[in-house]
N, C-alpha and C positions, 0 to 999 in steps of 0.2 A: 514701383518694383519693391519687392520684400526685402529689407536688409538683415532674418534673421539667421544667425547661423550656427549651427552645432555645436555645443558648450564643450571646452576643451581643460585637463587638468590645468593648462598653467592660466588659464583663465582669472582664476583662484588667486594666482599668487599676488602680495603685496593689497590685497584688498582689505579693509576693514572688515568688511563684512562676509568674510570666509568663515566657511562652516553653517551662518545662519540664513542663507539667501533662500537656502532647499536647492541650490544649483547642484552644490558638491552630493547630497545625499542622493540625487537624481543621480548623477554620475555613476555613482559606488554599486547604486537598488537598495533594494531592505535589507535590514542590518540580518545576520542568520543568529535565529533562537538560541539559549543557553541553558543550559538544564540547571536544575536545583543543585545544591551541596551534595544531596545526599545519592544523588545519580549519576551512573557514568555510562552510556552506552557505545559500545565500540563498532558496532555498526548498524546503521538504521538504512532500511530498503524497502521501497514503497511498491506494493502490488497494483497495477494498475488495468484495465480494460478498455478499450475504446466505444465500447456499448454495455449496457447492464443485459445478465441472463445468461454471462460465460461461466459462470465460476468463479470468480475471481476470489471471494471472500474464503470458498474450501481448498484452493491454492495457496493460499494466505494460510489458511490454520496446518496445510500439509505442507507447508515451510518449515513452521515454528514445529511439528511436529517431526520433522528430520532434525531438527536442529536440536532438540529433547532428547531425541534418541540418541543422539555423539555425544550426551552429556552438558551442554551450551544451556547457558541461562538466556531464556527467552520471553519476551513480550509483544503483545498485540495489541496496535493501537489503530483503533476503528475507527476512521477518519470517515464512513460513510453514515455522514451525523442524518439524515434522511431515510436513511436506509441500514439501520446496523442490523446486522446479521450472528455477527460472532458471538457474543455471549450467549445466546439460545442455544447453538451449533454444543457450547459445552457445557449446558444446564444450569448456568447462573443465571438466577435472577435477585439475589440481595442486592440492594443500594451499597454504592462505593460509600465509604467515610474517610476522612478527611482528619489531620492533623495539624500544627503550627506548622508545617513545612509543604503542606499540599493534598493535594487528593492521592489517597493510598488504592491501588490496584486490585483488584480480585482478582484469586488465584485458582486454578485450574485443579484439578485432581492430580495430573501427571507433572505440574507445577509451573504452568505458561501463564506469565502474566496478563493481565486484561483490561485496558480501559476502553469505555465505550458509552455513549450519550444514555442506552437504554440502563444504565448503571446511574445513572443522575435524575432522572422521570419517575413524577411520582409513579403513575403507570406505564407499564413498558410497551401499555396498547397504544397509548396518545401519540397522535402523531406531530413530529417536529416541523413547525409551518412558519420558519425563518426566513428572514433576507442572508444575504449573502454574507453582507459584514459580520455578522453576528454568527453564521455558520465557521467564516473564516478562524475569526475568534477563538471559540471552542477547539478546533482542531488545534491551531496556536497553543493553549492550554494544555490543551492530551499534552501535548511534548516537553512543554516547559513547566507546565505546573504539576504533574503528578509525579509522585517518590517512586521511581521506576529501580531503583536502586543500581548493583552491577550486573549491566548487561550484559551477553555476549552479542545477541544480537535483538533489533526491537524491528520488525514488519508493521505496516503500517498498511491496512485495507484501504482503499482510493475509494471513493464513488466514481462511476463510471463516465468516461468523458473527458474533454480538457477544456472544463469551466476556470472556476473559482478557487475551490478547493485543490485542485490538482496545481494550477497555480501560485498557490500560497504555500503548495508545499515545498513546491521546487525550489522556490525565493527564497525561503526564510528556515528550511529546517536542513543542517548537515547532512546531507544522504550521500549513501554510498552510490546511490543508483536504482533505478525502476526494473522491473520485472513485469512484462506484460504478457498476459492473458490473453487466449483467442480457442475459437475453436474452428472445424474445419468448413464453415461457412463463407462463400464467395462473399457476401455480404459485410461480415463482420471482417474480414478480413482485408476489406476497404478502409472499415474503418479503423482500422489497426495501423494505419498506413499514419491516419493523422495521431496519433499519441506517440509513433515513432519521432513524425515531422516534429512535435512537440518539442520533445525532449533535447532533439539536435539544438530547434532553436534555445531553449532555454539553457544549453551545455551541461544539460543532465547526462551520464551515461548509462545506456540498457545494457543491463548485464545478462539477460537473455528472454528466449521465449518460451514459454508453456500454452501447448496443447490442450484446451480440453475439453471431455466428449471426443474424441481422436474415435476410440472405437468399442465397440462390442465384443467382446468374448462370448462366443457361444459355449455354455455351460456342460452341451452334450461332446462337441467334437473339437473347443478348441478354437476354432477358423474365427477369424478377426474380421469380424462387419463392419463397412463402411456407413453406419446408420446418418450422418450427416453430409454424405460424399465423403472423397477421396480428398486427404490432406495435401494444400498444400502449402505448408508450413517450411518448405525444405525452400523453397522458391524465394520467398518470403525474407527468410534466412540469409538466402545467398544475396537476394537483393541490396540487404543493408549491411550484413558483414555482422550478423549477430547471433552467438549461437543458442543452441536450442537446449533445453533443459530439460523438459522432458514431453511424453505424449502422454497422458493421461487417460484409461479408458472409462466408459460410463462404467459404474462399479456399483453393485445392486446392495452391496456387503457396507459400502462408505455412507450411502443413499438412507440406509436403516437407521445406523449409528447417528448419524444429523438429526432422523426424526423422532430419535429418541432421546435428541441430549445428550449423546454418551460418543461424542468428538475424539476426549481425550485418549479413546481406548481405539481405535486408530492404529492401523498397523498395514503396512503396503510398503512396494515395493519402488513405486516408481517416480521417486525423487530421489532411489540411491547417486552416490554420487554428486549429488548437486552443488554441495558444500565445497568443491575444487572449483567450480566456475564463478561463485559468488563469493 
């Protein structure tokens, strides 16, 4: 019969070898990141997805881009080292440099901060063909080693899933909480179910849901098309006790803007408000 059993704080007590055993650091988990001197962010909120191919990365920049518009100093930290999207989204493609205090951010046109793997590549076509620890790493770094300066608020793009990445971020970086992604796919919205489950176990809290692709605007009459089915994101909702931020329609106007680079110039409607529930 097994005699081992559940390591407990007063376990600890009166031992020589408290602190060094690795019992007590098990107990506590990983220690949460600290930003440099010269950065202060007052709150970081991770954009997450339970699948890639919702949006999540133009939910992400249509955060920081409500958060510009009230005036909020803001950064984007692209944590989808496999897949970074966002710096193209707003036409940077200079390499980040670097000073005695860290890796310095590229700056937006409307003035949104930016770090992101394709800002570190000699080429921004190569692709990133990492193991995990070393993906972890990087992400680690985005947070703690770049001069992000005073934030008001810093978003942080996920890669899709609850690998690694999503993992390490909940552990180890101060967040105020995830914001997850979905659109009105029976499918995707299975899998929304486990990024939910995620978060509960890890005691992260969702501070709400976005919709998106929700629906079509027909350009002659108006009438709102169901092109993915009928949402149901209210269900969803009600099921966890989590509210909903906003619906997001396909938008042919936002669709251009991305494929021109030209992000920052962004102007819509349907994130009003959001900044009460976050």
């Amino acid at each position: 019969m097994s005699t081992e059993k559940e390591c407990q704080p007063s376990d600890c007590e009166g031992c020589a070898s408290a602190g060094n055993c690795g019992q007590e650091q098990q107990m506590k988990g990983p220690e949460k990141l600290v930003t440099g001197p010269s950065t202060e962010i007052k709150h970081a909120i991770a954009i997450v997805s339970g699948k890639g191919g919702v949006g999540k990365s133009m939910v992400t920049a249509l955060m920081a881009k409500r958060m510009k518009t009230l005036g909020k100093k803001v950064g984007i930290m692209d944590a989808d080292i496999t897949g970074p999207s966002i710096p193209k989204m707003y036409g940077i493609h200079k390499k980040a440099m670097a000073n005695e205090e860290g890796m310095i951010p590229e700056v937006t046109s409307d003035g949104t901060k930016i770090m992101s793997i394709n800002l570190l590549l000699e080429n921004q076509e190569d692709p990133v063909i990492w193991r995990s620890p070393i993906i972890t790493g990087v992400v680690q770094q985005f947070y703690k080693d770049v001069v992000w300066g005073d934030l008001d608020y810093l978003f942080i793009d996920m890669p899709p899933g609850t690998g690694d990445v999503p993992l390490t971020v909940f552990q180890t970086v101060p967040i105020d909480g995830i914001i997850i992604v979905t659109s009105p796919q029976d499918l995707v919205r299975s899998v929304v179910e486990k990024s939910i489950n995620m978060a509960e176990v890890m005691n992260v809290p969702v501070l709400g849901l976005v919709e998106n692709y929700s629906y079509l605007k027909c350009p002659d009459c108006g009438k709102e098309i169901a092109v993915f089915g009928e949402s149901k994101i209210e269900e969803l909702a009600k099921k966890h006790k989590i509210p909903i931020l906003a619906k997001v329609p396909i938008d042919a106007n936002i669709a251009e803007l991305v494929e021109e680079e030209r992000f920052a110039e962004v102007s819509v409607p349907y994130l009003d408000g959001v900044e009460k529930l976050i």
